[in-house]
Structure formats: structure tokens, C-alpha cells
N, CA, C and O atoms as CSV, one atom per row, in Angstrom:
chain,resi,resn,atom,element,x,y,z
A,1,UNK,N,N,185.256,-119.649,16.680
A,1,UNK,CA,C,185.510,-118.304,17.147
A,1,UNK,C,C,187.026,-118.107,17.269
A,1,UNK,O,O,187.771,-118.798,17.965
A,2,UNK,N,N,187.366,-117.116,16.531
A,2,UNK,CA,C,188.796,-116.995,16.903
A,2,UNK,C,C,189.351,-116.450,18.403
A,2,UNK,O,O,188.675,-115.710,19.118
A,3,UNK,N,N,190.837,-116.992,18.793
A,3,UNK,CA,C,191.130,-116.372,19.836
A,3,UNK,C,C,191.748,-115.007,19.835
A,3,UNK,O,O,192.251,-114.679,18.760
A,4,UNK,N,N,191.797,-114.366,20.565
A,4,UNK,CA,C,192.794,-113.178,20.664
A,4,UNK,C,C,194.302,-113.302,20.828
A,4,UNK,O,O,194.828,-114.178,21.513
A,5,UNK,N,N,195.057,-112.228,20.054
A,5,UNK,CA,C,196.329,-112.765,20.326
A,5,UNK,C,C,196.694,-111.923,21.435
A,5,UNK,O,O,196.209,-110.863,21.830
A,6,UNK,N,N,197.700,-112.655,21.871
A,6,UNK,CA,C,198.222,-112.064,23.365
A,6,UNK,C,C,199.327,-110.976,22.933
A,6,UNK,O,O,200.337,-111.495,22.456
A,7,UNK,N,N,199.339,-109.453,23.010
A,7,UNK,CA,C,200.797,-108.586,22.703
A,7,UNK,C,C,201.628,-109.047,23.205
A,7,UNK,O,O,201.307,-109.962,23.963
A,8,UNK,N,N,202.949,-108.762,23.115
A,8,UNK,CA,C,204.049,-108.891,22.935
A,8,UNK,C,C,204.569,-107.516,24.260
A,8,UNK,O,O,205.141,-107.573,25.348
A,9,UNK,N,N,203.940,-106.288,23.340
A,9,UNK,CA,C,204.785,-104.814,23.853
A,9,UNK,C,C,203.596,-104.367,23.530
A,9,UNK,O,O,203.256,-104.025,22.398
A,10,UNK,N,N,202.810,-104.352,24.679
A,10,UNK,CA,C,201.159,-103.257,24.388
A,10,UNK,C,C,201.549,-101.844,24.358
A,10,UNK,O,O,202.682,-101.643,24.796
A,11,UNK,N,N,200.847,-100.723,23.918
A,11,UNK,CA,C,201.276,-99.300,24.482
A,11,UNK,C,C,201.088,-99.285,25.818
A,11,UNK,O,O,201.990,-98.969,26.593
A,12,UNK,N,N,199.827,-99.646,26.221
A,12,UNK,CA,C,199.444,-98.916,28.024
A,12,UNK,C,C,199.089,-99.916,28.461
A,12,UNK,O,O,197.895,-100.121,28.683
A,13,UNK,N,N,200.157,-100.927,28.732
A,13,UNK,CA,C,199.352,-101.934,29.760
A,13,UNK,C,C,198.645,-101.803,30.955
A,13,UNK,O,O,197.913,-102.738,31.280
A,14,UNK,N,N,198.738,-100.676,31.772
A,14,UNK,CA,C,197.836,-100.253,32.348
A,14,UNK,C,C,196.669,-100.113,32.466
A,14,UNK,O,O,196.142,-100.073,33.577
A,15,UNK,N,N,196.029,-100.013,31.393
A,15,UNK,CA,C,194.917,-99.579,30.940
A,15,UNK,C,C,193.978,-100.994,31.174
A,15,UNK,O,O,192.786,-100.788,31.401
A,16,UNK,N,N,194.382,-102.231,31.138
A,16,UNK,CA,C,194.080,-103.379,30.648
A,16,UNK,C,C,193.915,-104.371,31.570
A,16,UNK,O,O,194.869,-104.327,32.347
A,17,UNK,N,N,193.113,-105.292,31.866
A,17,UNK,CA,C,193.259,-106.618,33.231
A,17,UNK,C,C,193.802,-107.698,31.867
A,17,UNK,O,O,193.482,-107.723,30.679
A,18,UNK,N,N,194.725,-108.500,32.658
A,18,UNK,CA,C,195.725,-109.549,31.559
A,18,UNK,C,C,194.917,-110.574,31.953
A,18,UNK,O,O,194.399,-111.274,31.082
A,19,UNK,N,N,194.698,-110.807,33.203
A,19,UNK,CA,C,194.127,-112.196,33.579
A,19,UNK,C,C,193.468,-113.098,32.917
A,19,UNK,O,O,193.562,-114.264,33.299
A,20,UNK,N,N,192.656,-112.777,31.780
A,20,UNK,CA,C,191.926,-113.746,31.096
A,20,UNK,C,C,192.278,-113.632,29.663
A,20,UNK,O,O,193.373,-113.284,29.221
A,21,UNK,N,N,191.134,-113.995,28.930
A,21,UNK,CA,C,191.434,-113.690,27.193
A,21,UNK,C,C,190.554,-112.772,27.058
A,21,UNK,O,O,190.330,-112.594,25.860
A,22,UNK,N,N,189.433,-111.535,28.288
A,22,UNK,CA,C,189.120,-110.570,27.346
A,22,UNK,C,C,189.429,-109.255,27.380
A,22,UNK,O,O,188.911,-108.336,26.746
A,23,UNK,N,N,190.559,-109.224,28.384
A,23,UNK,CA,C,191.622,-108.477,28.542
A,23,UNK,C,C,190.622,-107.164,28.827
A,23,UNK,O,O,190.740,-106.208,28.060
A,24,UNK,N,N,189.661,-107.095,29.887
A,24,UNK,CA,C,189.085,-105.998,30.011
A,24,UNK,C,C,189.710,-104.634,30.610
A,24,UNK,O,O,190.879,-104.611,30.997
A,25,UNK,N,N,188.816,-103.421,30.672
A,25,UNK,CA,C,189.088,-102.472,31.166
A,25,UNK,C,C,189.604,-102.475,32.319
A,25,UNK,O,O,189.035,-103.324,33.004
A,26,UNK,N,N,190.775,-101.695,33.135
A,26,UNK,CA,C,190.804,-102.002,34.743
A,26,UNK,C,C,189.901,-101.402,35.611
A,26,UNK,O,O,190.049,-101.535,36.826
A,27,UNK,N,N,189.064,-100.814,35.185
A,27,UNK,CA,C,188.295,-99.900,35.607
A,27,UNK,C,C,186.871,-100.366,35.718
A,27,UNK,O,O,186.041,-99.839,36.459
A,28,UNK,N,N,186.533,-101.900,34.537
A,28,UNK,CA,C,185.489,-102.883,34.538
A,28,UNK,C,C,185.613,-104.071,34.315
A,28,UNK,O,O,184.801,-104.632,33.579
A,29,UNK,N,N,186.161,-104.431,34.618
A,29,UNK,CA,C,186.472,-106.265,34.811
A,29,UNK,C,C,184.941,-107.523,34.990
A,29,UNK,O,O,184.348,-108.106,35.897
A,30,UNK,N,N,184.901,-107.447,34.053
A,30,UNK,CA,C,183.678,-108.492,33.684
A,30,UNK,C,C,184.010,-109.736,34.125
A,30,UNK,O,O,183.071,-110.516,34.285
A,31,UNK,N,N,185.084,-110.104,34.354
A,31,UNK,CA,C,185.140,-111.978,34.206
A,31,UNK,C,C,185.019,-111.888,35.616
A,31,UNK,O,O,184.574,-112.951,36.048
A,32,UNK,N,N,185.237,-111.034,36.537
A,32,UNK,CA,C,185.188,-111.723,38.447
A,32,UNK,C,C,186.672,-111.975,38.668
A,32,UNK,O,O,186.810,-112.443,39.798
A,33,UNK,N,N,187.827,-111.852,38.043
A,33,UNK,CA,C,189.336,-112.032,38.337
A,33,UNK,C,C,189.755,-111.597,39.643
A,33,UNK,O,O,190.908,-111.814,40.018
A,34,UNK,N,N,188.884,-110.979,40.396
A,34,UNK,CA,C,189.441,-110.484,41.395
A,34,UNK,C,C,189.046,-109.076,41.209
A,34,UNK,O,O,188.618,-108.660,40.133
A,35,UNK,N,N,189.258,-108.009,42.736
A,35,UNK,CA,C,189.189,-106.681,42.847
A,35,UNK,C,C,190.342,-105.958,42.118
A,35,UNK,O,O,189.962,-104.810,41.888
A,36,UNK,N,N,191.480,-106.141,41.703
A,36,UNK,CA,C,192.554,-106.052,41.019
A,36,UNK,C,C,192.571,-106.741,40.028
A,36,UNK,O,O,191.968,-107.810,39.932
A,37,UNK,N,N,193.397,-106.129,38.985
A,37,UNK,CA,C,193.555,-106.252,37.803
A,37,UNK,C,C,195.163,-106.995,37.915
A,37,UNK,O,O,196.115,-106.831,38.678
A,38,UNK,N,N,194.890,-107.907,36.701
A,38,UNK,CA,C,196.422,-108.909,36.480
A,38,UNK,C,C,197.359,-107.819,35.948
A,38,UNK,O,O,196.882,-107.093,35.076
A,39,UNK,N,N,198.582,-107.602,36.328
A,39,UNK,CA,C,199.398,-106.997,35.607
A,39,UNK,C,C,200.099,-107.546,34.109
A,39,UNK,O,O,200.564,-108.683,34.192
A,40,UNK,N,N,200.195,-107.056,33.117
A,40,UNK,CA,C,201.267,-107.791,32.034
A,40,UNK,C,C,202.346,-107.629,32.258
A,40,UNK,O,O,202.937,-106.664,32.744
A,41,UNK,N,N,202.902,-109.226,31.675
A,41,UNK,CA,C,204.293,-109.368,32.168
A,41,UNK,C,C,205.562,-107.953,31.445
A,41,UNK,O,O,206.781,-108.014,31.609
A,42,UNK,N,N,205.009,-107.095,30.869
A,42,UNK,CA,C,205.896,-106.533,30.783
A,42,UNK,C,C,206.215,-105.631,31.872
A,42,UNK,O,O,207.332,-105.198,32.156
A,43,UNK,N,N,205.171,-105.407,32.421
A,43,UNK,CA,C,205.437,-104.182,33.559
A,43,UNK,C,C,205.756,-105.291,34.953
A,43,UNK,O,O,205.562,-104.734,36.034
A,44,UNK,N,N,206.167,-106.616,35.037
A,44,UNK,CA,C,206.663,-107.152,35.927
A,44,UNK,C,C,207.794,-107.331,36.141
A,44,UNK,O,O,208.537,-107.338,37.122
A,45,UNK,N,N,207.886,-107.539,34.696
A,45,UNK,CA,C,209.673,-108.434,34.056
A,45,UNK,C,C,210.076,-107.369,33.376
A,45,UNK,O,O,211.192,-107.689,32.966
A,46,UNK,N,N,209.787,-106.062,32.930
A,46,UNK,CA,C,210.593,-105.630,31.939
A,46,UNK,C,C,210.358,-105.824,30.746
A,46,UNK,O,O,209.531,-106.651,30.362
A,47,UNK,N,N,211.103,-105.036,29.922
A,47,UNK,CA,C,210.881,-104.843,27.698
A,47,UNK,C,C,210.991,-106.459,27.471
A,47,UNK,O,O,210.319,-107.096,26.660
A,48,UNK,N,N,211.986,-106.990,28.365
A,48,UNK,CA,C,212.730,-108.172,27.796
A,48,UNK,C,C,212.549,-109.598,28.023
A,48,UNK,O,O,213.406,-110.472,27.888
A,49,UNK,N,N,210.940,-109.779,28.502
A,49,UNK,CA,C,210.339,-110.746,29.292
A,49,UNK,C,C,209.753,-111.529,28.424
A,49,UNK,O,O,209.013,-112.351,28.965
A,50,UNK,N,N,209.814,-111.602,27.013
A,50,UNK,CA,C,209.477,-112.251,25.788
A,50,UNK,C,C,210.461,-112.764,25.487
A,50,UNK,O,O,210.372,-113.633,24.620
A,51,UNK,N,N,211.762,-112.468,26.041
A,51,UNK,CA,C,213.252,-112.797,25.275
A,51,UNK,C,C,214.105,-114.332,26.548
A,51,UNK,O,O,214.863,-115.275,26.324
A,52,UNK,N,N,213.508,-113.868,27.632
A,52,UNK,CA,C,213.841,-114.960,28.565
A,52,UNK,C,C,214.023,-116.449,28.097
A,52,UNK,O,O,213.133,-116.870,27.358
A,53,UNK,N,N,214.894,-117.180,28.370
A,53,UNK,CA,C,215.280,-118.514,28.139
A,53,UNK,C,C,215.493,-118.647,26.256
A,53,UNK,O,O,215.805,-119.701,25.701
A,54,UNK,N,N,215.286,-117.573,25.664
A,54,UNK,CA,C,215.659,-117.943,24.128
A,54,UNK,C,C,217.045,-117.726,23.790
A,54,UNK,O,O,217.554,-116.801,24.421
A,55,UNK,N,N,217.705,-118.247,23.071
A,55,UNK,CA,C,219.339,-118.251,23.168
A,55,UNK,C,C,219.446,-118.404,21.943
A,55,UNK,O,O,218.694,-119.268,21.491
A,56,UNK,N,N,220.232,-117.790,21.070
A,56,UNK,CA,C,220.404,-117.963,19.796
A,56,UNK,C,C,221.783,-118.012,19.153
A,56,UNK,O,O,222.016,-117.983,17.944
A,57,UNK,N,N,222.444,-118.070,19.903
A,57,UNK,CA,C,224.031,-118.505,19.778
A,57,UNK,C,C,224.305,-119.992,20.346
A,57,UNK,O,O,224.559,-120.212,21.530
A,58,UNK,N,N,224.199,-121.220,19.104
A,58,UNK,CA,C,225.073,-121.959,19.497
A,58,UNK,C,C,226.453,-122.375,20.116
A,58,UNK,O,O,227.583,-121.926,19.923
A,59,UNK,N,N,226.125,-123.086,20.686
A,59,UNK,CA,C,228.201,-123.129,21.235
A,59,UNK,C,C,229.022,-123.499,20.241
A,59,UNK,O,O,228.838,-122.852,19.210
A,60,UNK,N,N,229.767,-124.222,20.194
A,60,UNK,CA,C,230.899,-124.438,19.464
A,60,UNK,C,C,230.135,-126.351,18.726
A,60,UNK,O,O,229.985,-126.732,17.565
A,61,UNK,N,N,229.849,-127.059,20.061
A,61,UNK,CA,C,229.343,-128.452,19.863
A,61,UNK,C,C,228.045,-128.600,19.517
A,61,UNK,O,O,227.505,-129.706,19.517
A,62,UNK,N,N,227.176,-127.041,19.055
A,62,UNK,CA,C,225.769,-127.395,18.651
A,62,UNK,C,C,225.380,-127.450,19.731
A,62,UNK,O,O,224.891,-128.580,19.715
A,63,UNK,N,N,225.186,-127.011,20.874
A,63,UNK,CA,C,224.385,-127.233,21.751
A,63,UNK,C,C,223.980,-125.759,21.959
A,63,UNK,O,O,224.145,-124.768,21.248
A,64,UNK,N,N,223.196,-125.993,23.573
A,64,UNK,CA,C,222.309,-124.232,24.227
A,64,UNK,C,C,223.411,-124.284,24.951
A,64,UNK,O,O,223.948,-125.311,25.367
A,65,UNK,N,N,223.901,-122.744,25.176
A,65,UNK,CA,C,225.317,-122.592,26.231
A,65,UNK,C,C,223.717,-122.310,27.425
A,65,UNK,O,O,223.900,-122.548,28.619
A,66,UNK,N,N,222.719,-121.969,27.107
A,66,UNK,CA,C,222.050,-121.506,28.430
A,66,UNK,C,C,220.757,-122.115,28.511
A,66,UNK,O,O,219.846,-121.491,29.055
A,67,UNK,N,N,220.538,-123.422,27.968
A,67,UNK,CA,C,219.758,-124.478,28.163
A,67,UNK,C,C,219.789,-124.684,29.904
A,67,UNK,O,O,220.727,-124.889,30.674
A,68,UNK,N,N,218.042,-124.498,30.164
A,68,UNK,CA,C,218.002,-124.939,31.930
A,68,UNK,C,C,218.143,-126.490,31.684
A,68,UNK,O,O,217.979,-127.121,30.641
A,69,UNK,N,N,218.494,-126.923,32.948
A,69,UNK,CA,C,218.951,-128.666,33.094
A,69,UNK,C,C,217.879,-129.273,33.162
A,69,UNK,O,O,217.064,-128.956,34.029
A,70,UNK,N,N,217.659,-130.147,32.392
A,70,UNK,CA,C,216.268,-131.028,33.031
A,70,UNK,C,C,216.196,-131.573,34.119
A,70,UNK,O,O,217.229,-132.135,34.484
A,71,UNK,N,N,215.179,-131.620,34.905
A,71,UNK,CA,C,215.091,-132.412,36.007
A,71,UNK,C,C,215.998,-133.745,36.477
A,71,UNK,O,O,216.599,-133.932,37.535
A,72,UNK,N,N,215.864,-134.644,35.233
A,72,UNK,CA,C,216.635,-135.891,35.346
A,72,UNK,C,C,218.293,-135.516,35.118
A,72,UNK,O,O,219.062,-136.470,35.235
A,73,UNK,N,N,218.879,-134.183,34.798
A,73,UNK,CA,C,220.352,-134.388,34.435
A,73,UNK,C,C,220.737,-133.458,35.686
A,73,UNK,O,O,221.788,-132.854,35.471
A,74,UNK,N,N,220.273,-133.238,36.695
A,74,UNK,CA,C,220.145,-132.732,37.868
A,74,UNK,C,C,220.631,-131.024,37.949
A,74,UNK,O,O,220.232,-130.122,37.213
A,75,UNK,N,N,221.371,-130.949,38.806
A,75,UNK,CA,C,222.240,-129.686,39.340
A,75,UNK,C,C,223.271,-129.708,39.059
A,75,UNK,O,O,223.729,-130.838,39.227
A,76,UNK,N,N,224.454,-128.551,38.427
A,76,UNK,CA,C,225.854,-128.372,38.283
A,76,UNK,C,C,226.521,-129.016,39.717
A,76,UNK,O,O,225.829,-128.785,40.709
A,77,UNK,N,N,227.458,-129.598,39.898
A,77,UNK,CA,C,228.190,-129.824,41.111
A,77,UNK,C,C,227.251,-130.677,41.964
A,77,UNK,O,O,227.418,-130.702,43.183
A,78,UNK,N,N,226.292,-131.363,41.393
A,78,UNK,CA,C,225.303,-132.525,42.896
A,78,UNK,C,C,226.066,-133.978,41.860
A,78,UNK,O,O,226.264,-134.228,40.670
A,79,UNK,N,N,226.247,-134.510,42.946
A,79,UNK,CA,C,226.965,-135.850,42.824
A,79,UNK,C,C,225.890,-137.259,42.974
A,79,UNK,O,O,226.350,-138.398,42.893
């Protein structure tokens, strides 16, 4: 069975419960998600909530200028 793909930039996210994969009506929510409907992240985060953490300008040395730190290479300035 194929899955559904998840939009990107729906027209009316409103219209829609996100919470699961059958993305029902808000008005009939079949799966039990709750009395409320999941919002999509666009109407949380904004147009630009697909674009978060992607960086497409290398620096100068090949690296991410806006790569998050891994756990093990800690915090800027912790000693």
C-alpha cells in the first residue's frame, strides 16, 4: 500500500488534522487524535519551516557555517 506524501505548502491547512497519515477532516477525525486537530507546521513555523537547518552556502573550508554542534563537540565558549 502506498504511503501518502506529506505537503510541503498545502492551500488550507486548516481544513485538515496533520496528526496522523490520514490527514482527516477537522470537522471528522477518525483516528481518536484527540478533540483537536494537529496543526501543520506551516501555520506554526511559518512559509519557511521546510527550509530550517538547510544551509547551502559553504564556507570558505567546505564546511556548514550553520551546522548545530553535536552533542559530543559541546557548546561555543564551555571549557
Amino acid at each position: 500500500m502506498a504511503t501518502k506524501k506529506f505537503p510541503i505548502h498545502p492551500a488550507h491547512p486548516e481544513r485538515n488534522c496533520w496528526g496522523c497519515d490520514k490527514f482527516c477532516a477537522s470537522g471528522s477525525m477518525l483516528c481518536g487524535n484527540g478533540s483537536e486537530r494537529t496543526q501543520h507546521p506551516v501555520e506554526l513555523f511559518g512559509e519557511d519551516w521546510a527550509e530550517w537547518g538547510v544551509h547551502k552556502e559553504p564556507t570558505a573550508d567546505g564546511g556548514d557555517a550553520g551546522r548545530a554542534a553535536l552533542p559530543s563537540e559541546g557548546l561555543v565558549g564551555e571549557r
